[in-house]
C-alpha positions in Angstrom: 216.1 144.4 118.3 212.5 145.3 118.8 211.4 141.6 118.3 214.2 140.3 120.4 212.2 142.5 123.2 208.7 141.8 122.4 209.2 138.4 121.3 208.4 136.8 124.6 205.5 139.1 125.2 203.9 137.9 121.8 204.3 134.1 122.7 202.7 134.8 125.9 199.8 137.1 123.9 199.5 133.9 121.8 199.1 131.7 124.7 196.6 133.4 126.2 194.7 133.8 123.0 194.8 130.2 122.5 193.8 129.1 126.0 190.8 131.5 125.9 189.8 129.9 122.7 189.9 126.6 124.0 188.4 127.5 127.3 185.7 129.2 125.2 185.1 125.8 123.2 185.0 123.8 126.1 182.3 126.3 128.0 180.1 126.2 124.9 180.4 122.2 124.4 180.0 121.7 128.1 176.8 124.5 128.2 175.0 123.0 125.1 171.0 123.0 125.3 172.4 122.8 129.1 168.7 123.6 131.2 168.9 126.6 132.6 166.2 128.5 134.4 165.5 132.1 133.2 168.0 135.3 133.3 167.3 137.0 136.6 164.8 134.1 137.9 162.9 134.9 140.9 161.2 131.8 142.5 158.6 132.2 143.7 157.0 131.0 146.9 154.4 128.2 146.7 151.1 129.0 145.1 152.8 132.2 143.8 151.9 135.2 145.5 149.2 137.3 143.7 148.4 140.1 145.2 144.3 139.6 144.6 142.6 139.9 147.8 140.4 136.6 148.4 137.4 138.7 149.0 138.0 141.0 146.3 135.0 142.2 143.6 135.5 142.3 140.0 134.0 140.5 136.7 136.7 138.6 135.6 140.3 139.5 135.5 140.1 140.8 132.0 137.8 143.5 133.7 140.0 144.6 136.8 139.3 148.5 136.7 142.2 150.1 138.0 142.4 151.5 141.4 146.0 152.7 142.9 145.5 150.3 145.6 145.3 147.5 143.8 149.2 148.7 142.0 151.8 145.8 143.4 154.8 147.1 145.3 158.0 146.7 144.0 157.2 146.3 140.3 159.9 145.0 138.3 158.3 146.4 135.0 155.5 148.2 133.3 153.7 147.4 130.4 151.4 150.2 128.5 149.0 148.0 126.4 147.2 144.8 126.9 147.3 143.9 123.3 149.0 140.3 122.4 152.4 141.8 122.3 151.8 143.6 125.3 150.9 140.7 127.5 153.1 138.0 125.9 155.9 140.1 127.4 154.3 140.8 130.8 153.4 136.6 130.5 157.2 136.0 129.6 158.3 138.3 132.1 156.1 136.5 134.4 157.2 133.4 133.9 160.5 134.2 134.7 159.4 135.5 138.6 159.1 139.3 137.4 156.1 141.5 139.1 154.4 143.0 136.1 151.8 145.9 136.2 150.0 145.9 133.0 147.8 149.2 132.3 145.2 149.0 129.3 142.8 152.4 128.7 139.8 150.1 127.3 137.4 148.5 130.0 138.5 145.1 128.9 141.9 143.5 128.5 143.3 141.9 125.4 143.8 144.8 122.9 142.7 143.4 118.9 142.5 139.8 120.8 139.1 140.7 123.1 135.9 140.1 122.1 132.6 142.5 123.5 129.1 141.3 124.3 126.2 143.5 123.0 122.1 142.8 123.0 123.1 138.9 123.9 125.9 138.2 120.9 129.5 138.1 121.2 131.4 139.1 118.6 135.5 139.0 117.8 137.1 142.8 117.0 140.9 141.9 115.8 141.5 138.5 115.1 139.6 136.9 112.5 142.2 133.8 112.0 145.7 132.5 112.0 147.9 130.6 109.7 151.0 128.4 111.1 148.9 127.7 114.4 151.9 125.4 115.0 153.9 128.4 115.9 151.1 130.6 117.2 150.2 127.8 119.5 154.2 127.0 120.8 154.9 130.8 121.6 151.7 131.4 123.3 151.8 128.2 125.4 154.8 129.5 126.5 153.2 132.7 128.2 150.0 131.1 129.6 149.2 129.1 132.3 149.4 125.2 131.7 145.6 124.4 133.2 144.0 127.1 130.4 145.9 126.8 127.1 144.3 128.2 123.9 142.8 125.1 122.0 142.1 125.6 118.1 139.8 124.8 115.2 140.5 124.6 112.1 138.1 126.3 109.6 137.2 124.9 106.4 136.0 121.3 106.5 137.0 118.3 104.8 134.6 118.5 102.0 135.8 121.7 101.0 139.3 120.8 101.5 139.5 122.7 104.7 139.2 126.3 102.8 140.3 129.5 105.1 139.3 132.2 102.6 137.1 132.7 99.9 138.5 135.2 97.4 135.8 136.7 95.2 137.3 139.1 92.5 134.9 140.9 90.5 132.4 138.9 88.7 135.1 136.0 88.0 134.3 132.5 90.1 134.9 132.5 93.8 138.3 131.6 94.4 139.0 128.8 97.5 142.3 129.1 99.2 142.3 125.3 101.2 145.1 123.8 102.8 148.2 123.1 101.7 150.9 124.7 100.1 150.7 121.7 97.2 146.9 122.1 96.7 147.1 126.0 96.4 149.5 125.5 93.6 147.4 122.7 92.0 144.4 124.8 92.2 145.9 127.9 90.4 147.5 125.7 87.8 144.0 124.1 87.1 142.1 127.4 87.4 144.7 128.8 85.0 146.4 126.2 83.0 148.0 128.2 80.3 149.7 130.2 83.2 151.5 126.9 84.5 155.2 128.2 83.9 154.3 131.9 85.7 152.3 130.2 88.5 155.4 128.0 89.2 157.5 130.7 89.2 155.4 132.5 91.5 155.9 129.7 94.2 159.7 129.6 93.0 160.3 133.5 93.9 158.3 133.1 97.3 160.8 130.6 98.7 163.8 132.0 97.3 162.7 135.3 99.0 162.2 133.8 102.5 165.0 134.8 104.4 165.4 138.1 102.6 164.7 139.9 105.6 166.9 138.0 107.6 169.7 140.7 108.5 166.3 142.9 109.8 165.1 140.6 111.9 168.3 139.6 113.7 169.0 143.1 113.6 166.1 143.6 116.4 167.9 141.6 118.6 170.9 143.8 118.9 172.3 147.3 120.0 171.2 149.8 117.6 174.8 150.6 117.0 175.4 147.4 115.9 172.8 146.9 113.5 174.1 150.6 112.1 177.5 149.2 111.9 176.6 146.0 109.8 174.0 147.6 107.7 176.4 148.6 104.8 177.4 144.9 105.1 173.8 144.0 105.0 171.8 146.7 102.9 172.5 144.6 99.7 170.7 140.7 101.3 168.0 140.4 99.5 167.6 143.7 98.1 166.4 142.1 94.7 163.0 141.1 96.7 163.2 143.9 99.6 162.6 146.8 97.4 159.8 146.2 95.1 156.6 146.0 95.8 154.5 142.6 94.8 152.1 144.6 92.4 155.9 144.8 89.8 157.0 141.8 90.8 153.6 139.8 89.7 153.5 142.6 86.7 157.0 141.1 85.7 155.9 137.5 85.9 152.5 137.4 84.1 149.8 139.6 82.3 147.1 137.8 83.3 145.3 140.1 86.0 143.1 137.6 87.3 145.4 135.6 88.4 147.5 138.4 90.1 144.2 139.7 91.7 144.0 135.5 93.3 147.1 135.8 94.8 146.7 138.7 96.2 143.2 138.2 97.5 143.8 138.3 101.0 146.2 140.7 101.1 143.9 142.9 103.2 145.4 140.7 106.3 148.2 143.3 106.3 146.0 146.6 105.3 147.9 148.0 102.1 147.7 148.2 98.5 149.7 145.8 96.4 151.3 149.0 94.5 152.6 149.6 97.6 153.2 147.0 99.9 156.7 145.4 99.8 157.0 141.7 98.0 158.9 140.1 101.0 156.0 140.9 103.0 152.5 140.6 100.8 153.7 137.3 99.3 154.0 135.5 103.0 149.8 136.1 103.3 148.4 133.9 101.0 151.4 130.7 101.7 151.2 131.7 104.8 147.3 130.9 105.3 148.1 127.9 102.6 150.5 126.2 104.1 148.4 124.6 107.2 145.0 126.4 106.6 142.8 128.9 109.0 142.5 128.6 112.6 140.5 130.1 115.4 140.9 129.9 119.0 138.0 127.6 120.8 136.1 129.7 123.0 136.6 132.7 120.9 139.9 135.2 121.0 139.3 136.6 124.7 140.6 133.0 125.7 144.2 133.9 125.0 144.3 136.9 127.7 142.5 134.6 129.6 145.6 132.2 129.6 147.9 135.1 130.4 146.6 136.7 133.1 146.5 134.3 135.6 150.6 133.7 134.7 151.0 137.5 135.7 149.2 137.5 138.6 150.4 134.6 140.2 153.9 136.5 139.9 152.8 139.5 141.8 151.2 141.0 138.8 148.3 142.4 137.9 146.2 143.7 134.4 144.4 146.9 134.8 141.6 148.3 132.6 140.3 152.0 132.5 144.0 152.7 133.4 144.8 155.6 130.6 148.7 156.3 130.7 149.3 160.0 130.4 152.6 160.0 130.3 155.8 158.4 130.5 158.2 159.6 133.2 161.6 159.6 131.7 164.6 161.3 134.3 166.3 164.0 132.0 169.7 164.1 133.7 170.6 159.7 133.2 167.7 160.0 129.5 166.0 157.2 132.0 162.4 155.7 132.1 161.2 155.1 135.4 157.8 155.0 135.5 154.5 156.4 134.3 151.7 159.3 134.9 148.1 157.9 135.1 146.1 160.8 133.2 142.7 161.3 135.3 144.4 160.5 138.7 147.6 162.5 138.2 148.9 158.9 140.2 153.0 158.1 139.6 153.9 154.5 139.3 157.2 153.6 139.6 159.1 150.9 137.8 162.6 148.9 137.1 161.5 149.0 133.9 159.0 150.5 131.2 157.4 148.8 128.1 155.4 150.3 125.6 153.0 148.4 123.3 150.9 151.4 122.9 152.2 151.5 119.3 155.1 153.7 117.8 153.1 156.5 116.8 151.1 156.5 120.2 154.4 156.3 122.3 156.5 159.0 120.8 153.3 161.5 119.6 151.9 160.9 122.8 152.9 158.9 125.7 156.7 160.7 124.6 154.9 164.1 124.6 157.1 165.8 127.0 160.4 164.5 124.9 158.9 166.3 122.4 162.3 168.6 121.8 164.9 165.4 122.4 162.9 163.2 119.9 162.8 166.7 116.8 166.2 166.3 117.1 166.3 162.6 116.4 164.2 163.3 113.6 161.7 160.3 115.1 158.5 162.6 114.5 159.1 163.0 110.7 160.3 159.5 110.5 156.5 158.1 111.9 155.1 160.8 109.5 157.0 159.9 106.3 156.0 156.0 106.8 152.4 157.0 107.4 149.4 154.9 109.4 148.3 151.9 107.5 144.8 151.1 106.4 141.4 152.0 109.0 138.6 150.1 108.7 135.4 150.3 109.3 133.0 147.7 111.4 129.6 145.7 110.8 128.5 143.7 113.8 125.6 141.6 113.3 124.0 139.7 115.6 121.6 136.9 113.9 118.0 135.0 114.9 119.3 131.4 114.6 122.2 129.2 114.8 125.0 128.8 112.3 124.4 125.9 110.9 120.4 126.7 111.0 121.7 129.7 108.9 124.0 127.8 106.8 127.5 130.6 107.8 130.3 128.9 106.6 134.0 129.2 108.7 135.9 130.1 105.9 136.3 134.1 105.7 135.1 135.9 102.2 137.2 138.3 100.2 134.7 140.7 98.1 136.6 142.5 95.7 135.0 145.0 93.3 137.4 145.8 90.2 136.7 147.2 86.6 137.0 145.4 84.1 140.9 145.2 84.2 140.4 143.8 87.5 142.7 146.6 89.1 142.6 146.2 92.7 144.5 149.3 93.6 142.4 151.7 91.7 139.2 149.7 93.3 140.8 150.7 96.4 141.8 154.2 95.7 138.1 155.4 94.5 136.6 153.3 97.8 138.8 155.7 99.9 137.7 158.7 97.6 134.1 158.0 97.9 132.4 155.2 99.8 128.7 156.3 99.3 128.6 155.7 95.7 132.2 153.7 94.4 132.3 149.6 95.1 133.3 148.7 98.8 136.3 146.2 99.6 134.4 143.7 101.9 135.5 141.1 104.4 133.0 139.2 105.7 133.4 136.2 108.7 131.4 134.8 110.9 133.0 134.2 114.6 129.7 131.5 115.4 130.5 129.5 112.6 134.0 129.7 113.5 133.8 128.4 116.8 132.7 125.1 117.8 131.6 126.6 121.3 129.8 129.6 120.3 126.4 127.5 120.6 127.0 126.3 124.0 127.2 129.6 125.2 124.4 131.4 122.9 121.9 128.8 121.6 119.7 129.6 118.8 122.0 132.7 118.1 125.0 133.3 115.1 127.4 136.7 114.6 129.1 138.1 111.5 131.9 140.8 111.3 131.7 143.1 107.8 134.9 144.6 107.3 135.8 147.7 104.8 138.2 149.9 104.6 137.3 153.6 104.8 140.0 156.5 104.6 141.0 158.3 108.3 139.9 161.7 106.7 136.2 161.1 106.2 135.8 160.6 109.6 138.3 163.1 111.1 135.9 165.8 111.4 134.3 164.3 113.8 137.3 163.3 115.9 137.2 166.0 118.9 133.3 165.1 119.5 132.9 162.6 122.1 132.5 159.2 121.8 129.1 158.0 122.2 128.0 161.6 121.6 129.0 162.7 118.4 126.3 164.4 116.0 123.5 162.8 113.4 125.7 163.3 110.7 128.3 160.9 112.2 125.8 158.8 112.6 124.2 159.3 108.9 128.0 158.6 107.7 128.3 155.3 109.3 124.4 154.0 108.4 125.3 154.6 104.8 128.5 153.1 104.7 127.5 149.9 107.1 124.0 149.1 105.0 126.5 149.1 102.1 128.5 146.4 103.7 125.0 144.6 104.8 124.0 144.2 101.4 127.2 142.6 100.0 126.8 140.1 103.0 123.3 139.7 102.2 124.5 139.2 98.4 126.3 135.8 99.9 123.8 135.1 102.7 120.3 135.8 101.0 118.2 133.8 104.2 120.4 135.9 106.5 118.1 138.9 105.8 115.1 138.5 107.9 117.0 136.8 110.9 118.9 140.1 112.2 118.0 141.2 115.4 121.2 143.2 116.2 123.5 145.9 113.6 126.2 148.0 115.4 128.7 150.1 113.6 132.0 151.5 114.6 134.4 153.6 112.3 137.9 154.5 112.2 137.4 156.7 115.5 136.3 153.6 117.2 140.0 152.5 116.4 141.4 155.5 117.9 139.0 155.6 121.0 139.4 152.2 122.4 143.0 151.3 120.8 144.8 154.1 121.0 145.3 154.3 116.9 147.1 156.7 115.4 144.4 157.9 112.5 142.5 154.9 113.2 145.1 152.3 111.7 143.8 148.8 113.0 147.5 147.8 111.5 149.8 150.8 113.5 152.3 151.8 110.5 151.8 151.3 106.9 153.1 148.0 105.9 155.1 150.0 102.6 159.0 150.0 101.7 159.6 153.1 103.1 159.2 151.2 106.5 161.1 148.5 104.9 163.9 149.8 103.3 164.4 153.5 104.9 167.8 153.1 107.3 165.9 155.8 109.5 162.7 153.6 109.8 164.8 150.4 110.6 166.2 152.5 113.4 162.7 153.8 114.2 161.2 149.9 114.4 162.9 148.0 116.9 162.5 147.0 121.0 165.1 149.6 121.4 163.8 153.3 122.5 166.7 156.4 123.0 165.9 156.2 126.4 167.2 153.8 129.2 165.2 151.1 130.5 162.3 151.8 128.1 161.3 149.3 125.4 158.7 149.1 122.3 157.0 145.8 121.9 154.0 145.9 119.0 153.6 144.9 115.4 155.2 148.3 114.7 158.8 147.1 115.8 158.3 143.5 113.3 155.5 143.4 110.9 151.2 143.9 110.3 149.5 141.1 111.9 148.7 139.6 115.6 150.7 136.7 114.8 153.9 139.2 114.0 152.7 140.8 117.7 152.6 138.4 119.4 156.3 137.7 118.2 157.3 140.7 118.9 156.4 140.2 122.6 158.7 137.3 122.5 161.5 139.2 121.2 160.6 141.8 123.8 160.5 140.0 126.9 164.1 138.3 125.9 165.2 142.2 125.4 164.0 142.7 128.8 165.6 140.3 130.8 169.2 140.0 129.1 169.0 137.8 126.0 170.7 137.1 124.3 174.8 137.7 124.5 177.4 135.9 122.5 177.6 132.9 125.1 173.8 132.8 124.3 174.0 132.7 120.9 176.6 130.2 120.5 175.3 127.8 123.5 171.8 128.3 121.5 169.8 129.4 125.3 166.7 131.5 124.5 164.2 132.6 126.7 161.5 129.9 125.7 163.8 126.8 126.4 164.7 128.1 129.6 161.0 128.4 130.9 161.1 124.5 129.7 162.8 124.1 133.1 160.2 126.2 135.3 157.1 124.7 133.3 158.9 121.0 133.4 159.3 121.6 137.7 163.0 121.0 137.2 164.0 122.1 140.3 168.1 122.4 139.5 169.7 125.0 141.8 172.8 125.4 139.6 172.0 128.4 138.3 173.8 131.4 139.3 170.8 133.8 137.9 168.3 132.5 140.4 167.2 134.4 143.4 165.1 133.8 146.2 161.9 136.2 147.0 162.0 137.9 149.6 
């Protein structure tokens, strides 16, 4: 009886479901890499409309000090940072018509990616080189303006089979990691023939481990309810690789401790200890610099705000330096961002939206401050502290009588490591941390002249190098609430000691370098925390260890998504260490921000990057329903 009734009522039920079905195929066969211009397109009018005044006075535009005048009306978003991540999702946003108010505390844009001039030398501060420039290069093209694209050179030289890094590991043979995934293999084998089966298995175990993170980073994409939803689904994809570190996983493939100290050589990229850094992630360094070599941008790193800035500011935009963000304003009744504090003016901006690539330690301890009660009870503060910061490092910057090639610096990058005799690199870390006057320093050691084929155009007769060591956030912290540029001689005695320890390990490798210095400046883990914003000096935001990895709470923690309405995270913090992981994180934001991507999305495969193929191609289709008009 109760069929006879609902049996027409089920036929029609199966209709319908079959009709939407096919009306769903048909939209995603007829939308298919269809061109499309950008979710919530605003064109703009021609020549853009910056609001720059013609006769205005500034340095550049990576030096636009902020005044409240010079704020845009109408600002679409803001973004706290000018870091990569930060302005490849202003750029993005750009791109896609948005007015985008940028606000950096340092006195120059560009975050890690700017480089400073001091007594006639120019010197890089946060990035040293990049792997997989193909990809760098194809995301960052994507945010900058077409007439000033970031052109690359690749370090290394034929000879030397274009070698990126050096690896140095006690009193064993230098170690040359050159291009080519192939060749890296070849060399190990050759240094170590008899460890040809572990070696092989090595490379075996990187690729099978390549998409273990998979479920993680999709799960950025989507509503945190989602990704807690799926995650018992998901917790067990790739767990075999996701929750050991590579220091067991290299302990369970080979005894030889030379040759786990090679492949590990450069794992300083990411700032952790192999003991404690996660497999998935401290593998990818060394394959990842193998597989097409090291590159540098042409012109030095400042060139790739350079390229973003004009995008922004032809949108409306604008990038503002010696802007310090107090606060920001979140409206407690709708748990809304909607704009920010500036901290010596008291000025309010308002915003559509707000974007944080302040870091997630900066943006919750301090930028969050006043949230302080909603985010205890999310447990977010205990969640930063129970990942911890990652590694701070402490600065060389030496500026050098002569030319690089007068001076013979090589491009490739050195990796010093001092070990014992078991070649253990965590404990050579662990007793540089405890005592870095007297135990063997962890050095880095590039030089930015010899890197760039321009650098003598622009300083003849000159050549820089940037010593690198790590030094633990609570030697210094003493002298953290003395001002910068102020603090007392024993600061000062700290950082002489430490930085003429780094000067003779580059002297070690550079013996004619000696007499030609004309220039030393050192800067500390405060330095860090001064200019960047770093929570205890981390040059890497949040310790790259499986806690962050594999704690559901952390997962939560790292991610676009804030508690808080129209506020989002952009920074290495919410993907992995590195500027090449920012600047992919900006790309993830920026698709966050605008609407990307839905289930139509998905399946029609639209992304943010191949719609801005139709702005940057001048296809000038109108059949897009997201595109409005300015006003």
């Amino acid at each position: 009886m109760l069929y006879t009734v609902l049996s027409p009522v089920l036929e029609v039920l199966r209709s319908m479901a079959v009709g939407g079905g096919l009306m769903l195929v048909l939209y995603v066969v007829a939308n298919f890499r269809k061109k499309r211009k950008p979710k919530q397109y605003v064109a703009l009018p021609p020549g853009g409309r910056s609001n720059v005044a013609a006769n205005e006075r500034r340095v550049d535009n990576l030096r636009d000090s902020y005044k409240l005048r010079k704020v845009p009306r109408g600002l679409d978003a803001i973004v706290v940072g000018s870091g990569i991540s930060g302005l490849m999702t202003a750029g993005l946003l750009a791109k896609a018509g948005k007015r985008v108010l940028v606000l950096e505390q340092h006195y120059i844009a560009g975050g890690c990616t700017h480089c400073f001039d001091d007594h006639g030398f120019e010197f890089d501060t946060g990035l040293h080189y990049l792997g997989e420039i193909e990809t760098f290069k194809y995301l960052l093209d994507k945010a900058s303006d077409p007439k000033r694209k970031v052109e690359w050179a690749q370090m290394g030289s034929e000879e030397d089979g274009w070698t990126c890094d050096e690896i140095k590991i006690g009193d064993r043979p230098v170690f040359n990691l050159r291009r080519g995934i192939r060749r890296f293999k070849a060399d190990l084998i050759e240094r170590f023939p008899e460890e040809k089966e572990a070696i092989e298995k090595i490379f075996k175990m990187s690729k099978q481990s390549g998409t273990s993170r998979l479920p993680q980073m999709i799960g950025k994409v989507l509503p945190l309810w989602v990704v807690r939803l799926l995650r018992p689904l998901t917790k067990h994809w790739g767990r075999k690789w996701n929750e050991r570190t590579i220091q067991e996983v290299l302990d369970g493939v080979t005894d030889n401790a030379e040759l786990k100290a090679l492949v590990m050589g450069n794992i300083g990229d990411i700032g952790h200890i192999p003991a404690e850094c996660p497999w998935t992630q401290a593998i990818g360094v060394p394959f990842y610099y193998a597989k097409s070599g090291g590159w540098y941008p042409i012109g030095g790193p400042s060139r790739i705000a350079k390229a973003i800035v004009p995008v922004i500011e032809r949108a409306g935009g604008r990038v503002l330096v010696k802007a310090m963000v107090e606060q920001i304003l979140i409206d407690d009744k709708t748990n809304t961002a909607y704009g920010v504090r500036m901290a010596k003016t008291g000025d309010i901006i308002r915003a559509r939206q707000v974007i944080s690539a302040a870091g997630v330690p900066a943006t919750y301890f301090k930028l969050l401050s006043e949230q302080s009660a909603k985010l205890e009870a999310l447990g977010i503060p205990q969640t930063i502290k129970d990942i911890g910061a990652g590694a701070a490092h402490f600065y060389v910057f030496v500026g050098m009588r002569g030319s690089s090639a007068e001076l013979k610096l090589r491009s490739s990058n050195i990796w010093h490591w001092p070990t014992d005799k078991d070649l253990d690199m965590n404990a050579a870390v662990d007793a540089m941390h405890d005592d870095p006057f007297n135990n063997p320093l962890l050095a880095f050691i590039g030089s930015p002249s010899a890197k760039d084929p321009d650098f003598d155009r622009r300083f003849p007769g000159k050549s820089t190098a940037v010593l690198i060591t790590e030094v633990a956030y609570d030697k210094v912290q003493q002298w953290a609430d003395q001002k910068s540029g102020s603090r007392d001689k024993a600061y000062k005695e700290f950082k002489k000691r430490v930085g003429d320890r780094l000067l003779e390990i580059f002297f070690s490798y550079y013996p004619q370098c000696r007499d030609r210095v004309e220039h030393l400046e050192y800067a500390s883990p405060l330095t860090n925390d001064y200019y960047l914003n770093a929570w205890r000096g981390s040059s890497y935001g949040l310790a790259q260890n499986l806690t962050r990895f594999n704690d559901p709470r952390a997962d939560d923690l790292c991610r676009p998504e804030t508690p808080f309405k129209n506020l989002l995270l952009t920074g290495q913090d919410t993907l992995f260490n590195g500027v090449a992981a920012a600047e992919a994180s900006g790309v993830i934001t920026a698709h966050l921000a605008l609407g990307y991507p839905s289930v139509l999305d998905v399946l029609t495969m639209r992304s943010l990057l191949t719609d801005i193929d139709t702005i940057d191609g001048g296809d000038d289709d109108d059949d897009d329903d997201n595109e409005r008009k300015e006003d």
